[in-house]
Structure formats: structure tokens, C-alpha cells
C-alpha positions in Angstrom: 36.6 -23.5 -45.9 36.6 -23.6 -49.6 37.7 -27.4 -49.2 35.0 -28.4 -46.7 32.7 -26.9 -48.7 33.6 -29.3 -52.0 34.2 -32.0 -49.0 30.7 -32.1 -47.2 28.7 -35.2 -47.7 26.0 -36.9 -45.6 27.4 -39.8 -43.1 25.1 -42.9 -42.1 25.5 -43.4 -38.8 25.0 -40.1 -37.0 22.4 -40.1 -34.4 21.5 -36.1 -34.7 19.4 -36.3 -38.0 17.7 -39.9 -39.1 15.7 -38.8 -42.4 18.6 -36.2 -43.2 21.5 -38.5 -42.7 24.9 -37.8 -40.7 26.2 -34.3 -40.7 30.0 -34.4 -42.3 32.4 -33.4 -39.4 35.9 -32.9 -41.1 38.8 -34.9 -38.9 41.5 -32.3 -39.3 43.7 -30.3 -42.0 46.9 -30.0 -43.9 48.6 -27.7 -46.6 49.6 -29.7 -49.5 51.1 -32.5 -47.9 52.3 -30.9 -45.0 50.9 -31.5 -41.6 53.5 -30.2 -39.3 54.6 -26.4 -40.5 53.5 -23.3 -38.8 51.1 -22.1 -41.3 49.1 -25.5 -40.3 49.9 -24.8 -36.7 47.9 -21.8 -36.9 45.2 -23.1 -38.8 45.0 -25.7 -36.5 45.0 -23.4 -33.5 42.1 -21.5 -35.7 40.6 -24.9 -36.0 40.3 -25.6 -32.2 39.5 -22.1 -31.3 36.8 -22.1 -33.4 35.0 -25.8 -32.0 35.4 -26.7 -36.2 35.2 -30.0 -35.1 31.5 -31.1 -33.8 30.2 -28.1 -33.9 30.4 -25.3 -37.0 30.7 -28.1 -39.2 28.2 -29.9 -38.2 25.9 -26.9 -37.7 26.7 -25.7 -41.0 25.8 -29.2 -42.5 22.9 -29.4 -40.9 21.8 -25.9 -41.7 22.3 -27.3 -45.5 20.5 -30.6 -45.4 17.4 -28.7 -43.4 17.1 -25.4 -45.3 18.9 -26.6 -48.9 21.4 -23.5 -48.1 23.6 -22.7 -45.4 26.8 -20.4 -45.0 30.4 -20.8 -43.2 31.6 -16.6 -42.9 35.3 -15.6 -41.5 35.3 -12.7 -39.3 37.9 -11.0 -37.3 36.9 -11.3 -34.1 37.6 -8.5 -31.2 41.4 -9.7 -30.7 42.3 -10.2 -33.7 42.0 -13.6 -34.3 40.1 -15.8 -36.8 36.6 -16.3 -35.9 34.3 -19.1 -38.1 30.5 -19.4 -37.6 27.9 -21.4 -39.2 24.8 -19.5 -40.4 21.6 -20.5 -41.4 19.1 -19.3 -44.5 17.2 -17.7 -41.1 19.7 -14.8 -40.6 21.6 -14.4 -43.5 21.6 -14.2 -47.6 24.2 -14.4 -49.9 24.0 -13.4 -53.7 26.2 -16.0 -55.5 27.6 -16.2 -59.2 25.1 -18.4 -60.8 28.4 -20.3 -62.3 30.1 -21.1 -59.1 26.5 -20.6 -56.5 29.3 -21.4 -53.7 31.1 -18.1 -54.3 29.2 -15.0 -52.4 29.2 -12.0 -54.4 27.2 -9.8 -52.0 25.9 -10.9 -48.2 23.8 -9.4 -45.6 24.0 -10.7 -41.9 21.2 -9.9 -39.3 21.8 -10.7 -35.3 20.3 -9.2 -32.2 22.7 -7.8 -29.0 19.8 -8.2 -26.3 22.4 -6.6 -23.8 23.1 -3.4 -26.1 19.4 -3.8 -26.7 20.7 -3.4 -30.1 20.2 -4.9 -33.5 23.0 -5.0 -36.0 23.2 -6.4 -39.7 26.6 -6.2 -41.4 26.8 -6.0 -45.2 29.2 -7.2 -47.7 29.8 -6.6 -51.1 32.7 -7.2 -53.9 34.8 -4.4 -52.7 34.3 -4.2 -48.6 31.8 -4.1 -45.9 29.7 -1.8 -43.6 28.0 -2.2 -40.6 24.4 -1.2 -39.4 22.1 -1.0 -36.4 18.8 -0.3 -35.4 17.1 -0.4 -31.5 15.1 -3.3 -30.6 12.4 -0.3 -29.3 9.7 0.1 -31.3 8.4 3.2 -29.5 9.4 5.2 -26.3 7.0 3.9 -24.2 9.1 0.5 -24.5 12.2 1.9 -23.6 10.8 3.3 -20.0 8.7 0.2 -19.4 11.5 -2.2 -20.8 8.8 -5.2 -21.9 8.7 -7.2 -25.2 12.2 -7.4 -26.2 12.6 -10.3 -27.4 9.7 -11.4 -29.2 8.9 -8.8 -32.1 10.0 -6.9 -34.4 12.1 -3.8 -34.4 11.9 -0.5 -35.0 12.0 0.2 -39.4 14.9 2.4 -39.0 18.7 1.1 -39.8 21.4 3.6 -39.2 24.9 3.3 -40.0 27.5 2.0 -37.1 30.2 2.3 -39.2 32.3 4.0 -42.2 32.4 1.8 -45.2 35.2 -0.4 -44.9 37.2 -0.7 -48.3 38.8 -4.5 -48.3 39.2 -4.9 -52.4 37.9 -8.4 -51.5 34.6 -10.0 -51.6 32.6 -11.8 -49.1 34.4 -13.5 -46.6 31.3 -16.5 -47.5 31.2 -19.9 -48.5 27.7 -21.3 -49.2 27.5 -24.5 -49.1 23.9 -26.0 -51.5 22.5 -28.6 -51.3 22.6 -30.5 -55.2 18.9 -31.0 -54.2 18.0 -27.7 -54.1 15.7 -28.3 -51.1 15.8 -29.9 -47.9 16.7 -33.6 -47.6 12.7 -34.0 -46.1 11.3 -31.9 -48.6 10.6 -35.1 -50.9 8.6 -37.5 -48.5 6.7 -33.9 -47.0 3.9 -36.1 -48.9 4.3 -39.6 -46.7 5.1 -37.4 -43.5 2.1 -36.0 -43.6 0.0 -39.1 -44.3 2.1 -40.6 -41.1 0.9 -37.7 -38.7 -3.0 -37.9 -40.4 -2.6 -41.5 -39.5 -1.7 -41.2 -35.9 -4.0 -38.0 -35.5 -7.4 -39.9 -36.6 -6.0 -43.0 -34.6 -5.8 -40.6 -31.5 -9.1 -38.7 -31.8 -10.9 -42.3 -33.1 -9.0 -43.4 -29.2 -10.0 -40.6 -27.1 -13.4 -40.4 -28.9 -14.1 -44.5 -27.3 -13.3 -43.6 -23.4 -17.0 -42.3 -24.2 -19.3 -45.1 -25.7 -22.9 -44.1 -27.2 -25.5 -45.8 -25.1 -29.1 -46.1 -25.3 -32.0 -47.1 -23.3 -34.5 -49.2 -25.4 -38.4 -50.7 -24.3 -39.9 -46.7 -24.0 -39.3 -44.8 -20.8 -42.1 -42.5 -19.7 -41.2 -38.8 -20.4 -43.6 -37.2 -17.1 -43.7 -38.0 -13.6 -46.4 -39.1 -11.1 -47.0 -35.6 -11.0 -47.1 -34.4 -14.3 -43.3 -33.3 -14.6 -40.7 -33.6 -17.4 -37.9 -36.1 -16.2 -34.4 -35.4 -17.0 -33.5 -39.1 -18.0 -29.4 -38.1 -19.2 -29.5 -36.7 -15.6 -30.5 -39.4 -14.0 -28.4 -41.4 -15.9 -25.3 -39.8 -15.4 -22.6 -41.9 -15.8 -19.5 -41.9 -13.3 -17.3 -44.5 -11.9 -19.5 -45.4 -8.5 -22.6 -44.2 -10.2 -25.9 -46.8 -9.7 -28.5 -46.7 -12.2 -31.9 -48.2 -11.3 -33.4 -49.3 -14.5 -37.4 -50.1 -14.7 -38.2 -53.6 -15.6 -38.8 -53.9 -19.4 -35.7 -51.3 -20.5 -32.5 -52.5 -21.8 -29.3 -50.9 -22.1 -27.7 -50.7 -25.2 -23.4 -49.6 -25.5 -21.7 -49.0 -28.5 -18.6 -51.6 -29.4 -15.2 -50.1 -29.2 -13.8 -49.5 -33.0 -11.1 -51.7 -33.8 -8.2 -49.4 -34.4 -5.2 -51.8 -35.7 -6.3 -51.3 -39.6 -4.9 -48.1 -38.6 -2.1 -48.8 -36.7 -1.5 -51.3 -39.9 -2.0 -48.0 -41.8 0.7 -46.0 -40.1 3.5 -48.7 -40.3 2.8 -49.2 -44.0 3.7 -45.4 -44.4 6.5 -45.3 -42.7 8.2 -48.4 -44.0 7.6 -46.9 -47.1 9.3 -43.6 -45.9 12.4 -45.8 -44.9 12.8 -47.4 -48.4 12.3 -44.2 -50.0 14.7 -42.0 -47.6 17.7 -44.6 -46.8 16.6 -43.9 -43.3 16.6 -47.5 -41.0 12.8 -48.7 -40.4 13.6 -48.4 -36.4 14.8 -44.5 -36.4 11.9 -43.4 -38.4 10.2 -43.5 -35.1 12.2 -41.1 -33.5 12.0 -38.9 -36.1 8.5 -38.5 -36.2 8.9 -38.5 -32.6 6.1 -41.7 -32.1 8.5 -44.3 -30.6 6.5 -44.6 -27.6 3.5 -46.1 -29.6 5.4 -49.7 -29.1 2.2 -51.2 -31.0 3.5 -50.1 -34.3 6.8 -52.1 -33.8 4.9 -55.3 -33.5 
């Protein structure tokens, strides 16, 4: 872990982040130069077990690029074995030495057991580890009726699910920074959000023309024969197989149809300069901002 950790670097190529780059995904391991003894044997076997490949390590890097931190933790899972997750900023914290910020000195991990209806949070310090728990009921009246589970927050209340647990080692942690100190978007938050004004105004400016102003000019009377008021936008009322008999002497007047490309000109300029200034390819821009489908803008 210790060697990923010094190891991970972004890829160009992957196709799971554009404006954050490739996430690293480590091709195998050795010890020393040794590649076929039964210490890497069993950190190979750890290796498979554990879906390293294309999936924790990837996780964790993505975790890094999107929330400038993210963690790798050993555990000892329930047979014994080896057990490496990824974990994002979300549900755990580290203190790390402000020296070496990849070495945990203290950590706290939160998760939820929705079948033991169950919260838990395990904490680690320099010396061992204990965990806790708390119920995902907030009241009784929750527990009978069995309704919002999932979606809120649970009772204040943490209670010890185990002795402390003396190791005489630290944090099994390795938090892996990014030398940014933020996420890889953080910088161009500025141009994104120029981007998504753009394509917002072009949409409401769009949606706003399948209604055009009209007008009706050369005076129309405002009573009837007999003296009532007449409901001209009534009797007007447009609709696809609607027929409108206008008196002699009024005109109809209909608003033009803004002309929208200065904006979709707009919208292009920002996000070519959101390629030069990210190293992301023009094209997959697009698909990060999730506007490919607006083929206009790739004219």
C-alpha cells in the first residue's frame, strides 16, 4: 500500500474521468526483485481477493483526484484474511503527521449495516482500536413502524461494541493527497460554471421563442354591438388548427426568433478554453459536462 501510495499518478487515456485524468491501476507486485516466492504468492492471492486491480485502486484514485484526499485501510476480514478497501473523505478521517500527511496517526470510519439496522464507526489510534455502534432509530415509533431508514440521520447516541483492542501499532491507513490540495476540477469551478450559465440562458432564451409576442395593430374596438367588453386574447387564442377572423384594417404583428449562435459561439469558446487549461481533449469535455448531444457546438 505504502508503494502505491508514492506510485499513484493520473493516466491519459482512461475513459472514467475526462477533466480528472486516468485513475492509476497498478499492474501487479514483487518483493525486492522477487516475483515468484511464497510471501508474493500470498500477496498476490491478497491482491486478487481483494479486486486491487480495477477496482480499489482505481476507486481510491479517484476518491483522491475528486475530493483532494482519499484512504486505502487493511482490515482483517471475518476469516482471517486480508481485506483492502478504498474510502472516501465522505466516511472516513484520518489525522496525519504534518511531516509525512500519508502516515495516519489517528482515524475514524463510519458505515451503516441496513440488515442489523445498525450503524458502526470503528476508531483507531497510535496504540489500537475500538469499535462503536449506534441504531439507525431515531425514536420508537420508527422501530414498530419500520419507515425512513435509510435517508436520515441516526439516533445521537454511540455505544461501545467492543473492548479496546491494544495492537501497539497505529492505523492500519494510507492516505493518499492530492499535491493540489483540492480536487483536480476545483481550478476551472470558474469556466464550468460560465459553461452551464451559457447553455442555461441558451435553453430558457430557446424555450422562451416556441411562444413569440404578437400584436394586433390599426385599433380594435373594446365593446360589442351590445355594449359588452370583448375578450380579444380569448378570441385570439392561439392553437395549432385555431382560425382567426381578423377585421379589415388590423394587422398582425410577431416577434422575430432571437438568433441564438452568439451563444452557442459563447459556450464553445469556454470550453475550448477549459480543454487548454485542464489537458482534457476538446471532444471529451462534452461528455463531461454531460452536453454531447447539443451536436451544434461541435460544428
Amino acid at each position: 500500500m505504502a508503494a502505491f501510495s508514492a506510485a499513484v499518478a493520473r493516466q491519459p487515456g482512461d475513459e472514467d474521468l475526462v477533466i480528472l485524468g486516468g485513475a492509476a491501476d497498478p499492474n501487479g507486485i514483487d518483493v525486492g526483485s522477487n516475483t515468484d516466492s511464497d510471501v508474493v504468492a500470498a500477496a498476490q492471492r491478497i491482491w486478487r481477493d481483494n479486486r486491487i486491480k480495477g477496482v480499489v485502486a482505481k476507486e481510491a484514485t479517484h476518491h483522491m483526484l475528486n475530493y483532494a484526499t482519499s484512504y486505502m485501510t487493511a482490515w482483517v476480514g471475518d476469516n482471517g484474511h486480508a481485506v483492502i478497501t478504498a474510502d472516501s473523505p465522505e466516511m472516513m478521517y484520518a489525522a496525519t503527521d504534518p511531516l509525512q500527511p500519508w502516515k495516519a496517526r489517528a482515524a475514524i470510519r463510519w458505515w451503516r449495516d441496513s440488515d442489523a439496522e445498525t450503524d458502526f464507526a470503528i476508531v483507531w489510534c497510535q496504540i489500537g482500536w475500538q469499535l462503536f455502534s449506534r441504531s439507525v432509530w431515531v425514536n420508537p415509533a420508527e422501530v414498530v413502524e419500520r419507515r425512513i431508514r435509510n435517508n436520515r440521520a441516526s439516533s445521537d447516541q454511540w455505544d461501545a461494541a467492543t473492548e479496546f483492542v491494544i495492537t501497539g501499532e497505529g492505523p492500519p491507513v494510507v492516505v493518499l493527497n492530492n499535491p493540489l490540495g483540492m480536487g483536480e476540477f476545483e481550478p476551472h469551478l470558474d469556466t464550468i460554471t460560465r459553461i452551464n450559465a451559457g447553455i442555461l440562458e441558451r435553453r430558457v432564451t430557446s424555450a422562451m421563442q416556441a411562444w413569440r409576442q404578437r400584436a394586433l395593430t390599426g385599433g380594435l374596438p373594446q365593446k360589442d354591438a351590445e355594449g359588452n367588453d370583448i375578450d380579444w386574447a380569448s378570441v385570439f387564442e392561439p392553437a395549432p388548427g385555431a382560425l382567426w377572423d381578423i377585421p379589415a384594417g388590423i394587422e398582425l404583428w410577431e416577434s422575430d426568433a432571437t438568433d441564438i449562435r452568439p451563444l452557442l459561439e459563447g459556450v464553445k469558446d469556454d470550453l475550448r478554453e477549459l480543454s487548454e487549461m485542464s489537458a482534457t481533449p476538446f471532444p471529451r469535455c462534452f461528455r463531461v459536462l454531460r452536453i454531447s448531444r447539443l451536436p451544434a457546438l461541435l460544428r
